[in-house]
C-alpha atoms as one frame of an Amber mdcrd trajectory, in Angstrom:
protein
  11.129 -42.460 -11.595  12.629 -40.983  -8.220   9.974 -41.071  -5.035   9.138
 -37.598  -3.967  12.494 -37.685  -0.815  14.690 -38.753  -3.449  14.000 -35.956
  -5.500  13.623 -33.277  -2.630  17.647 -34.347  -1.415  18.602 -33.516  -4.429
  17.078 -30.372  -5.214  16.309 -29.090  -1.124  17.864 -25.760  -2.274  15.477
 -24.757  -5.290  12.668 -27.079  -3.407  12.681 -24.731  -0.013  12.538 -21.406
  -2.136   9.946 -22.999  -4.204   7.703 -23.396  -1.207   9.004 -19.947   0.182
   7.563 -18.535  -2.786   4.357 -20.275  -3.042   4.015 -19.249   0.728   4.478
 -15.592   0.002   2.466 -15.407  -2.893  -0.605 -16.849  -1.421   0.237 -14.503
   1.369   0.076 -10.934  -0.573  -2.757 -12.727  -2.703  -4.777 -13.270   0.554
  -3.012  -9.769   2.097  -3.757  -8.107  -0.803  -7.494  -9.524  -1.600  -8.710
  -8.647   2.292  -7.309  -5.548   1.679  -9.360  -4.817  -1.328 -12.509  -6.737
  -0.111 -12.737  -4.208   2.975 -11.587  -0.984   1.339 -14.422  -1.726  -1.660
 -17.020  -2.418   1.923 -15.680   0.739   3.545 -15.904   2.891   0.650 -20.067
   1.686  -0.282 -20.558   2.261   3.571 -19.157   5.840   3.280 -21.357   6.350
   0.252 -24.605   5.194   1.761 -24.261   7.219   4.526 -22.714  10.518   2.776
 -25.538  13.513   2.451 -24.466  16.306  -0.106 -23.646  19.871   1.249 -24.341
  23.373  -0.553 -20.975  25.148   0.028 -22.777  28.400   0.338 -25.115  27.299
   3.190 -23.915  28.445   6.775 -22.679  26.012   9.422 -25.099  22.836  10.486
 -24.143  21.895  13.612 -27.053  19.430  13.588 -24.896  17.709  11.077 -21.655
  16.444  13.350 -21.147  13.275  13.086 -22.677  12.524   9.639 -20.585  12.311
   6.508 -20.466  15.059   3.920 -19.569  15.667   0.739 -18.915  19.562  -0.416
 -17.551  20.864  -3.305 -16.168  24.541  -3.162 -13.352  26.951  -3.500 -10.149
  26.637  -0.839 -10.400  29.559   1.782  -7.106  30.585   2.846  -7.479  33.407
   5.425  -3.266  33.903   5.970  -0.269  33.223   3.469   2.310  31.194   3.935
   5.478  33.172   3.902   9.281  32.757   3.942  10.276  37.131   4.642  14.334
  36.004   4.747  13.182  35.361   0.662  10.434  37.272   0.272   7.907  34.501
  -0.342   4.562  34.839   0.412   1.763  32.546  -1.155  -1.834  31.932   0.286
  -1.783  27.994  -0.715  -2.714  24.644   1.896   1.118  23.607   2.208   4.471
  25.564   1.214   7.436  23.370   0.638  10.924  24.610   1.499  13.382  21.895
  -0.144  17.308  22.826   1.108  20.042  20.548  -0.557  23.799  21.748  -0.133
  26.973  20.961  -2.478  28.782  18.141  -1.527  31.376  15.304  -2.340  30.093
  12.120  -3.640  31.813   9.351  -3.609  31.768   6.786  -6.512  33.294   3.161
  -6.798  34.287   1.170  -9.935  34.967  -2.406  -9.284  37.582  -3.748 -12.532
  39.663  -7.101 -12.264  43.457  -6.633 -11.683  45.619  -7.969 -14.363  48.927
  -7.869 -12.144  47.717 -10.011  -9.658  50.442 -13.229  -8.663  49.705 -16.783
  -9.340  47.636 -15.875 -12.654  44.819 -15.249 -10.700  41.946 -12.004 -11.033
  41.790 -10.097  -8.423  38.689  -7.820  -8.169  39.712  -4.580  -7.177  37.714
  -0.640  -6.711  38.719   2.646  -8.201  37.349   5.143  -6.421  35.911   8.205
  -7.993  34.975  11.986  -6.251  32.473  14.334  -7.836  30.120  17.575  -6.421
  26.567  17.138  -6.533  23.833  19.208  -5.371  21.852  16.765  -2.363  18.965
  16.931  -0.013  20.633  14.460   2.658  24.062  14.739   4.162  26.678  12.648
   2.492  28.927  11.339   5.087  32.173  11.607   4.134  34.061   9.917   6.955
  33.505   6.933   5.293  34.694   7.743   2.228  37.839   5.646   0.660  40.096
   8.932   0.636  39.142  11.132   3.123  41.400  13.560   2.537  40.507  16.785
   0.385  36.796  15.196   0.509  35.539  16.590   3.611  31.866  17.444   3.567
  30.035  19.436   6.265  28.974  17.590   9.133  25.083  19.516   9.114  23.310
  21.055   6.647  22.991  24.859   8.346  19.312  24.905   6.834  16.939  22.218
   7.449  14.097  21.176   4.724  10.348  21.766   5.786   6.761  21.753   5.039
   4.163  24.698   6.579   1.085  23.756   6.774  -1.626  26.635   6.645  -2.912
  26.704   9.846  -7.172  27.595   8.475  -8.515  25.976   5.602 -11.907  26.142
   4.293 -14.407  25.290   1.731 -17.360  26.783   2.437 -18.156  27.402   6.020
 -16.208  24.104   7.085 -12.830  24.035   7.984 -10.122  20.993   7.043  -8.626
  18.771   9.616  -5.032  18.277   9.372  -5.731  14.438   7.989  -7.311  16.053
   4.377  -4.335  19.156   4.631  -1.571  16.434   4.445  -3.392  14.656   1.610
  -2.705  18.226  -0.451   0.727  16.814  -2.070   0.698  18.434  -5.965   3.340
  20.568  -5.589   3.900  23.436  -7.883   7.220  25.175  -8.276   7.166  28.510
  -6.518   8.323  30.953  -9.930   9.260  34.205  -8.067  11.558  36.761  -9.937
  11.275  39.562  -6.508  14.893  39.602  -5.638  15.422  38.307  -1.549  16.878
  41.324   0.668  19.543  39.354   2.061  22.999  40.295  -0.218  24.859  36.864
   0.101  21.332  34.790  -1.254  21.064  34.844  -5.205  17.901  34.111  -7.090
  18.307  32.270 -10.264  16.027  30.643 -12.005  13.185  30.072  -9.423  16.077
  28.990  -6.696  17.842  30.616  -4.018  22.157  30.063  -3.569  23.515  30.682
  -0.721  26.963  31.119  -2.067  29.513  33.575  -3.831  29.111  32.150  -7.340
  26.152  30.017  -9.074  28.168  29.134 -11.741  31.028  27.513  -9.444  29.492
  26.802  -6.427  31.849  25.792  -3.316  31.307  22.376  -1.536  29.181  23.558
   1.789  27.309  26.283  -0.131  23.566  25.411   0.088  20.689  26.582  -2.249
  16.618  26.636  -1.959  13.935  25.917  -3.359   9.526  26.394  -2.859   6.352
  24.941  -3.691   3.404  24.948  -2.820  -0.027  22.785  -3.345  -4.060  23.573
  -2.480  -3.455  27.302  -4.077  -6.122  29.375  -2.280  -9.464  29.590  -4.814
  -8.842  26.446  -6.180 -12.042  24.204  -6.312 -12.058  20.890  -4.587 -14.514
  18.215  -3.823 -14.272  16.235   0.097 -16.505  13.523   1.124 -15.485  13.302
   5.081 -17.503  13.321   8.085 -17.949  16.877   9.986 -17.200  16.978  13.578
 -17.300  20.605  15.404 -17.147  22.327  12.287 -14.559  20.600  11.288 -13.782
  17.602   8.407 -12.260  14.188   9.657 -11.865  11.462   8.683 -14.970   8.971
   8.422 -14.336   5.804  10.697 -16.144   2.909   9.248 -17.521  -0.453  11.078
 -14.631  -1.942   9.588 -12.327   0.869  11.350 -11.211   1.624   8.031 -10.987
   5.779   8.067 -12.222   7.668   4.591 -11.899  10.583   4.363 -11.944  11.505
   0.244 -10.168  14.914  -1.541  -9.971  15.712  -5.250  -9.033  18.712  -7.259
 -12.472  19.693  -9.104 -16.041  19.864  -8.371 -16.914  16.571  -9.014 -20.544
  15.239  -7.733 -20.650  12.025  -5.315 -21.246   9.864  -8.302 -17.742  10.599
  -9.646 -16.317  10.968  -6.260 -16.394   7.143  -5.604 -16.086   5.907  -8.626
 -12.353   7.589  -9.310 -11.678   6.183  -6.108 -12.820   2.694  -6.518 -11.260
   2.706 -10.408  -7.609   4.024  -8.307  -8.036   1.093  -5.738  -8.684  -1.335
  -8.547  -5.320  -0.562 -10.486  -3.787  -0.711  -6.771  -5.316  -4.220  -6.466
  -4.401  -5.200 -10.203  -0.727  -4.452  -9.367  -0.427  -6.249  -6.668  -2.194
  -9.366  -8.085  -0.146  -9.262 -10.774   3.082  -9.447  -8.534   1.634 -12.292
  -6.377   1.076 -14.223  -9.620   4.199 -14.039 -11.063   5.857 -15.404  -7.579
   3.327 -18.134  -7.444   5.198 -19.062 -11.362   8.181 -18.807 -10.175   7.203
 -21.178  -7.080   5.750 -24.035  -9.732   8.844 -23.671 -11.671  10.763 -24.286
  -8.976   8.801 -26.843  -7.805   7.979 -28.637 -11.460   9.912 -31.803 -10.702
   8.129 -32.100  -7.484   4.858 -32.010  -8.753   5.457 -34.167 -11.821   6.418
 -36.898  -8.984   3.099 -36.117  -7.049   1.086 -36.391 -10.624   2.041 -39.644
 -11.464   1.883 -41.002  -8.410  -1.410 -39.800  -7.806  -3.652 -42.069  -9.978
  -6.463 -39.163 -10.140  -4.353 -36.710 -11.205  -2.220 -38.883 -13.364  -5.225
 -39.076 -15.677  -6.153 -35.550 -15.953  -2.701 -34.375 -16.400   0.004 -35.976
 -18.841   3.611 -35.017 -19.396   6.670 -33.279 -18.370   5.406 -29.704 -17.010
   5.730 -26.534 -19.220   5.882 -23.182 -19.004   2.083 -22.858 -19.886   1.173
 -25.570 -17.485   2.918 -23.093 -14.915   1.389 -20.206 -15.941  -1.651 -22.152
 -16.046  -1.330 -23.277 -12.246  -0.229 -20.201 -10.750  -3.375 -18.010 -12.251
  -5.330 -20.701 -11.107  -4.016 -20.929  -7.384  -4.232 -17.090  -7.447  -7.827
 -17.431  -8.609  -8.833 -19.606  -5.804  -7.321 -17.176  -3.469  -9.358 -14.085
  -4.573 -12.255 -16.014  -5.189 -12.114 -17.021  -1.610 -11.753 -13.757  -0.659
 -14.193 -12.134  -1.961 -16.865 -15.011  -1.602 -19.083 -13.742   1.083 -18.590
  -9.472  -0.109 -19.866 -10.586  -3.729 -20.777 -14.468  -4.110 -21.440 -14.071
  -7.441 -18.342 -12.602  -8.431 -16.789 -14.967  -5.806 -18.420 -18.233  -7.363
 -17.430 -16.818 -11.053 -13.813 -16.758 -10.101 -13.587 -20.004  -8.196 -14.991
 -21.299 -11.442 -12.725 -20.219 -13.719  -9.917 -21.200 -11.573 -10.878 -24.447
 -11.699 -12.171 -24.667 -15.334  -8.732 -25.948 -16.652  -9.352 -29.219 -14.647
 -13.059 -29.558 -15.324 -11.458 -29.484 -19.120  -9.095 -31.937 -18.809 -11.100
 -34.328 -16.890 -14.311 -34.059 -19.342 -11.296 -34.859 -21.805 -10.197 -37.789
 -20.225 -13.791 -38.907 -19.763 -14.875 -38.544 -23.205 -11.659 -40.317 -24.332
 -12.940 -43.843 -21.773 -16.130 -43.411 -23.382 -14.305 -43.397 -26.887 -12.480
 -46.510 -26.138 -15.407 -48.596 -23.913 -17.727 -47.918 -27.537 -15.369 -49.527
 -29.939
């Protein structure tokens, strides 16, 4: 068998991204874990310190500084409005979304059949079309330039109003919960704008001579808008002036909570600790997978370090598999959460770093119970 440099010289290549990759997954497992670990801490904090609020009750300046949760109706006391398209809606944010009609350039590669010497050659055909797009498509760089020209600004810039009063109850919303408003609904107006050369079809707004053929340069609009004014929500953030902020924990982690519904603090913090769990899950579930496909990489590697190892060498026998990879990388990723979460939750910490190690507590009670076999006959 080849000593462990022998075998790295002549697989450095798939060695060095095998250790890249174990590197990185232990990385976003440990990222990833702290993350959670502190988030979970940050979140009980808020809830042990979070008093509940009658919506209906007036203003408590005695309360500043302490975290509240209130569950109400949005107060909206101005619309938003758009008068160049007669929009007007009493909601948290309105949405204007402008794209314009440009050229779009599209590229085929396809291997040249012509080509001297018998060789392939792989060559691009270039393809124009009109789309409808948010962002400017710069058509300088385009392969043919000419009769592709696309304007060089977009006359009417995309943007997002923000109401500037919000309320449930007698509290107003600091611009931190505002911006977490972000289910947008389609604006469905049928009032015809005032302006002759903008037409309204189907919900949207052309700027140009004809729908059906629009021109490259013409430009339509569209609106939405989320937090519609009456619509209950539920906050958990701390009050400050009047005003809800953001809660800023002793792990300067700031919470500041908003769902649609009137949902008690019970259900407040457990939707959010179920959504930071999937979070979590998805994450773990990407940092095991690289930590796979760093063992695979590094298989013949560690068969060399097995067998030399005379410890190790009797736990584990054989050429390594795709199970035994599988195997290794849950259990390094095991170790790594385990760790993590050791000293937030020791038993769940403990019952991890168990489990993570159970596959070698196996094999070795195998190998034991296999000498004691042998030493009785």
């Amino acid at each position: 068998m080849a000593t462990l440099a022998e075998e790295f010289q002549r697989s450095w290549l798939t060695s060095v991204i095998g250790l890249g990759l174990f590197a990185t997954g232990v990385w976003l497992l440990t990222w990833n874990e702290g993350r959670a670990v502190h988030h979970a801490y940050s979140l009980d904090e808020t809830y042990n310190n979070a008093i509940v609020l009658n919506p209906y009750e007036k203003l408590q300046p005695e309360l500043d500084g302490r975290v509240i949760h209130i569950s109400g109706n949005l107060i909206i006391d101005e619309p938003l409005t758009e008068p160049d398209y007669g929009i007007s809606i009493q909601a948290v944010k309105l949405k204007r979304r402008v794209q314009m009609f440009q050229w779009v350039e599209e590229r085929t590669p396809r291997d040249d059949d012509e080509s001297s010497a018998g060789k392939y050659n792989s060559i691009n055909d270039y393809y124009y079309v009109t789309e409808w797009r948010d962002k400017l498509v710069d058509s300088s760089s385009f392969y043919i330039r000419h009769g592709h020209e696309n304007p060089r600004e977009i006359p009417l810039k995309s943007v997002t109003y923000i109401a500037p009063s919000v309320k449930v109850g007698h509290l107003l919303l600091g611009n931190e919960i505002k911006h977490k408003f972000n289910d947008f609904v389609e604006v469905t107006s049928d009032e015809r704008p005032e302006r002759r050369d903008v037409k309204l079809h189907m919900g949207i707004y052309y700027h140009c001579n004809d729908i059906w053929n629009p021109e490259v340069g013409d430009i339509r609009v569209q609106f939405s808008y989320a937090g519609a004014a009456g619509e209950p929500v539920t906050i958990i953030a701390k009050q400050e002036n009047g005003v809800l902020v953001p809660y800023k924990t002793s792990k300067n982690h700031k919470i500041a909570l908003l769902r649609h519904g009137n949902l008690n603090i019970n259900q407040m913090f457990s939707a959010e600790h179920y959504d930071a769990k999937i979070e979590t899950w998805k994450l773990r579930g990407v940092g095991v997978f690289v930590l796979y496909a760093s063992s695979v990489c590094l298989a013949k590697l560690l068969n060399i370090i097995v067998h030399q190892t005379p410890i190790l060498s009797n736990v584990i026998s054989g050429e390594a598999t795709a199970f035994g990879n599988v195997i290794l990388a849950i259990s390094v990723s095991l170790i790594v959460v385990a760790t993590a979460w050791m000293f937030y939750r020791p038993m769940l910490g403990m019952g991890l770093l168990f489990a993570a190690v159970s596959p070698f507590l196996y094999c070795m009670m195998g190998v034991y119970n296999a000498a004691q076999n042998t030493h009785i006959n």
